[in-house]
C-alpha positions in Angstrom: -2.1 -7.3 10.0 -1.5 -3.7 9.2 -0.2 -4.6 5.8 -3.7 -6.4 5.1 -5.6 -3.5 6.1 -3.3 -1.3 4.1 -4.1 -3.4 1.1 -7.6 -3.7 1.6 -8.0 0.6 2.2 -5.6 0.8 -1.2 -8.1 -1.6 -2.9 -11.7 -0.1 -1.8 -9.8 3.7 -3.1 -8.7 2.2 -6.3 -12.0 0.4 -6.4 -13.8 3.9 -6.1 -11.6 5.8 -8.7 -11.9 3.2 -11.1 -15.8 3.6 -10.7 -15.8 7.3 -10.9 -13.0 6.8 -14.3 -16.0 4.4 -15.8 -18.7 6.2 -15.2 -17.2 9.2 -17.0 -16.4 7.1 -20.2 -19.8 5.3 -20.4 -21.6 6.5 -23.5 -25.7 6.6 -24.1 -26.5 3.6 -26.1 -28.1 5.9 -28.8 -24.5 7.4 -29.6 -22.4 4.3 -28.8 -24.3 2.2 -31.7 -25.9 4.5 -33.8 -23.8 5.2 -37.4 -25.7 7.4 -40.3 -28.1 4.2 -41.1 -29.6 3.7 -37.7 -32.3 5.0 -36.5 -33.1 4.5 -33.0 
């Protein structure tokens, strides 16, 4: 039983810093898709 809750603390962390890792990567949709020839 402490193994499980060990795995499910490491998951909800890993869960958290993989949300905060996203969220700095995520780019507006205006400069993700936008090239010379589109105007948005």
């Amino acid at each position: 039983m402490k193994s499980f809750a060990i795995a499910v603390a490491f998951a909800a962390i890993a869960a958290y810093g993989a949300s905060l890792v996203l969220a700095t990567y995520q780019r507006p949709v205006d400069v993700a898709f936008a090239t010379s020839s589109v105007r948005l």
